[in-house]
C-alpha positions as CSV (number, residue, x, y, z in Angstrom):
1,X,0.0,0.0,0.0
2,X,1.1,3.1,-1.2
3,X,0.8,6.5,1.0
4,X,-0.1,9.4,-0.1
5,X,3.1,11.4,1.3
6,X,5.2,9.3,-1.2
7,X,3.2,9.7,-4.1
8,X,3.0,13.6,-3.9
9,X,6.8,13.3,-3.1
10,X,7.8,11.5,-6.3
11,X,5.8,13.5,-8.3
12,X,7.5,16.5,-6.7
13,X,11.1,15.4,-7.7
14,X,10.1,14.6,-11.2
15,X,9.2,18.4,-11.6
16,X,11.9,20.8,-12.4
17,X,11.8,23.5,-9.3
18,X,12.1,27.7,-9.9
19,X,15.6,28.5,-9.6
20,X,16.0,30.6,-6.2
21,X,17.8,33.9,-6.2
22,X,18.3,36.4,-3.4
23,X,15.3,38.7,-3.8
24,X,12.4,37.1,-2.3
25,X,11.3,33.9,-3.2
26,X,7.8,34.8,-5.0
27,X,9.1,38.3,-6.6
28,X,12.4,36.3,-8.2
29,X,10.3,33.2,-9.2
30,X,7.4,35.2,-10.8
31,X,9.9,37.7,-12.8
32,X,11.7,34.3,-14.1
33,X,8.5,32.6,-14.8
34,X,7.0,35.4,-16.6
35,X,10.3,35.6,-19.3
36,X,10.0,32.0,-20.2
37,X,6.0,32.6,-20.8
38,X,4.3,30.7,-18.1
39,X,2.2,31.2,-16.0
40,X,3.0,30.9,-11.9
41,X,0.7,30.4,-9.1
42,X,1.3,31.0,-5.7
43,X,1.2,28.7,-3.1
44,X,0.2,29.2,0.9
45,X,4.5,28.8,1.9
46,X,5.5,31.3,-0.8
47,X,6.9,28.4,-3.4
48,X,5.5,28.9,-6.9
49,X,4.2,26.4,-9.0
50,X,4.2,26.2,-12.3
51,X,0.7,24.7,-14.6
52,X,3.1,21.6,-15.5
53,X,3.7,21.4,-11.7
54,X,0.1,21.8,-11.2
55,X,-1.5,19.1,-13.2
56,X,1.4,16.6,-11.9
57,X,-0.3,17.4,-8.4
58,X,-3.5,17.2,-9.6
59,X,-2.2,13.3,-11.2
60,X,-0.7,12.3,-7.7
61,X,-4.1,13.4,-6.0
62,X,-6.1,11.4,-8.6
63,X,-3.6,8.5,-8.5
64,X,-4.0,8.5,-4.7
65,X,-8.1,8.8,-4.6
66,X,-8.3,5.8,-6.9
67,X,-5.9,3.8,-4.4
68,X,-7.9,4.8,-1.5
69,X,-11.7,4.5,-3.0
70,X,-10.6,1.3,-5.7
71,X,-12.4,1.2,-9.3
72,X,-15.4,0.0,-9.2
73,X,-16.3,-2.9,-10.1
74,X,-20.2,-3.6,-12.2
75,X,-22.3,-5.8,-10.2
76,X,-25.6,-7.6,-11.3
77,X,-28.7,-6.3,-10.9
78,X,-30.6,-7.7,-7.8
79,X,-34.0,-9.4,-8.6
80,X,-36.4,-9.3,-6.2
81,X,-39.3,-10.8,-7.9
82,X,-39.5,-14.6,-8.7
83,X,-40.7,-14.4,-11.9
84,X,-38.8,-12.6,-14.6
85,X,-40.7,-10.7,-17.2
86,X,-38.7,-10.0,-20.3
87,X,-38.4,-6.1,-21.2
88,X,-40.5,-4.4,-24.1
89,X,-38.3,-3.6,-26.8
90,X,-39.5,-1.0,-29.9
91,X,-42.4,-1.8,-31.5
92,X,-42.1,-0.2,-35.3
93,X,-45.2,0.5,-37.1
94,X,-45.5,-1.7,-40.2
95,X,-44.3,0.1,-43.6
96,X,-46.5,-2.4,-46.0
97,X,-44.9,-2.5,-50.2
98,X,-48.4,-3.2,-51.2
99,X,-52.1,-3.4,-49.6
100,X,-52.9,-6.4,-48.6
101,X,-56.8,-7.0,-48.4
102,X,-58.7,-9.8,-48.0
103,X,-60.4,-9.1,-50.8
104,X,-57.3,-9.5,-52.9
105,X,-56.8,-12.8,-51.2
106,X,-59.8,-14.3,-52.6
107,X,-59.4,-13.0,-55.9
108,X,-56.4,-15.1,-56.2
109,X,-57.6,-17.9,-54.8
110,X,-60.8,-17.7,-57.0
111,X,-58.0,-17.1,-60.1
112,X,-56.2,-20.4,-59.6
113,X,-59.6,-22.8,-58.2
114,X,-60.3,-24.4,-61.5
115,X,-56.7,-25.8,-61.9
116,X,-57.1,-27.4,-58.1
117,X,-60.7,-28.4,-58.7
118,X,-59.5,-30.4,-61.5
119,X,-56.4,-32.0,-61.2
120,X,-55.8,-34.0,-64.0
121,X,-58.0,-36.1,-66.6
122,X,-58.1,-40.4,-66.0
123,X,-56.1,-41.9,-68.6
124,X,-56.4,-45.7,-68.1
125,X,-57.6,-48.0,-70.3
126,X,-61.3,-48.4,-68.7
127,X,-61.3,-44.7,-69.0
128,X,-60.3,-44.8,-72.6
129,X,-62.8,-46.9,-72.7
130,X,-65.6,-44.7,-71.4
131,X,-64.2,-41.9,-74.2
132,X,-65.0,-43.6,-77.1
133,X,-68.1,-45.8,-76.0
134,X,-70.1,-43.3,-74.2
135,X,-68.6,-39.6,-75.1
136,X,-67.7,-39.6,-71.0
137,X,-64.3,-38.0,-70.0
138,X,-62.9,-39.1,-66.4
139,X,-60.8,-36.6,-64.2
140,X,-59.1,-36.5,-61.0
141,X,-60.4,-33.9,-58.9
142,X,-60.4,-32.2,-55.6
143,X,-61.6,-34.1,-52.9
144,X,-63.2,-31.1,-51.8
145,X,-64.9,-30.3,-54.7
146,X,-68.3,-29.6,-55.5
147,X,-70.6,-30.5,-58.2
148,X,-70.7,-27.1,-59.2
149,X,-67.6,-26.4,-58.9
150,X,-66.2,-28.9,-60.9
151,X,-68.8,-27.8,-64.0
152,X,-67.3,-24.1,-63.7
153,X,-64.0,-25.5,-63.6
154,X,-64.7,-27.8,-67.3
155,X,-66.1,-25.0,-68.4
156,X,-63.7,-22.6,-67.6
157,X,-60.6,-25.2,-68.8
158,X,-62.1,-26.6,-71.9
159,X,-64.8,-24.8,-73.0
160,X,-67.9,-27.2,-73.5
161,X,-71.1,-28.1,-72.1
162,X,-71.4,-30.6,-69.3
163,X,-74.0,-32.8,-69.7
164,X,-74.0,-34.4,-66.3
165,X,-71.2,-35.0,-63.0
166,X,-71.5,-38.2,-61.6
């Protein structure tokens, strides 16, 4: 441990002192400090310091309040609650490219419905069958699927009339 005498005393010897003359101690040290274009202060015993002097003090006293008080150190934050609820963080208001509406929505899915109504026609050989016998074509089609749906869906794909969807 390190006292504070010591500290102001090395500090002290590192600094160049006025040079001392036979006038009076503040007279000759202010006349010599005012040629080389410093400043001087004076101090309660009649030495002058110089503002290189100065902040060397001012270091030591610094130097010597951090070995007294420490750094400090960052401790965690207490938690007195046994639950933890996790902080609210910015909330920024939603800058949309285009409007989305549900309207819009259905339109497409309305758009696309006849190509999931009707998946693809039934081409085995019974089927074939059925084509040239009866005039009857066979498709695959949505499970979900209505009658009526699947008759807008022919219509809307190929272009004839339905007779009948069994």
């Amino acid at each position: 441990f390190i006292c504070i005498e010591h500290i102001l005393y090395f500090f002290f010897l590192m600094i160049r002192r006025p040079p001392r003359s036979t006038q009076s101690r503040s007279s000759a040290a202010s006349d010599v400090y005012k040629r080389q274009g410093t400043e001087s202060t004076k101090m309660g015993k009649g030495e002058v310091k110089s503002q290189q002097q100065q902040k060397a003090v001012q270091k030591a006293k610094s130097a010597v309040r951090k070995t007294k008080k420490g750094v400090e150190k960052r401790t965690h934050k207490v938690h007195y609650k046994t639950r933890f609820f996790r902080p609210k963080t910015l909330a920024l208001q939603r800058t949309p490219k285009y409007k989305r509406t549900v309207a819009n929505v259905i339109q497409d899915k309305n758009s696309l419905e006849r190509f999931k109504t009707i998946i693809h026609p039934l081409s085995t050989e019974k089927a074939m069958r059925k084509l040239e016998d009866e005039n009857t074509m066979s498709f695959v089609v949505d499970i979900g699927a209505s009658k009526p749906k699947i008759r807008e869906a022919f219509v809307k794909l190929y272009g004839g009339k339905v007779r009948k969807i069994n």
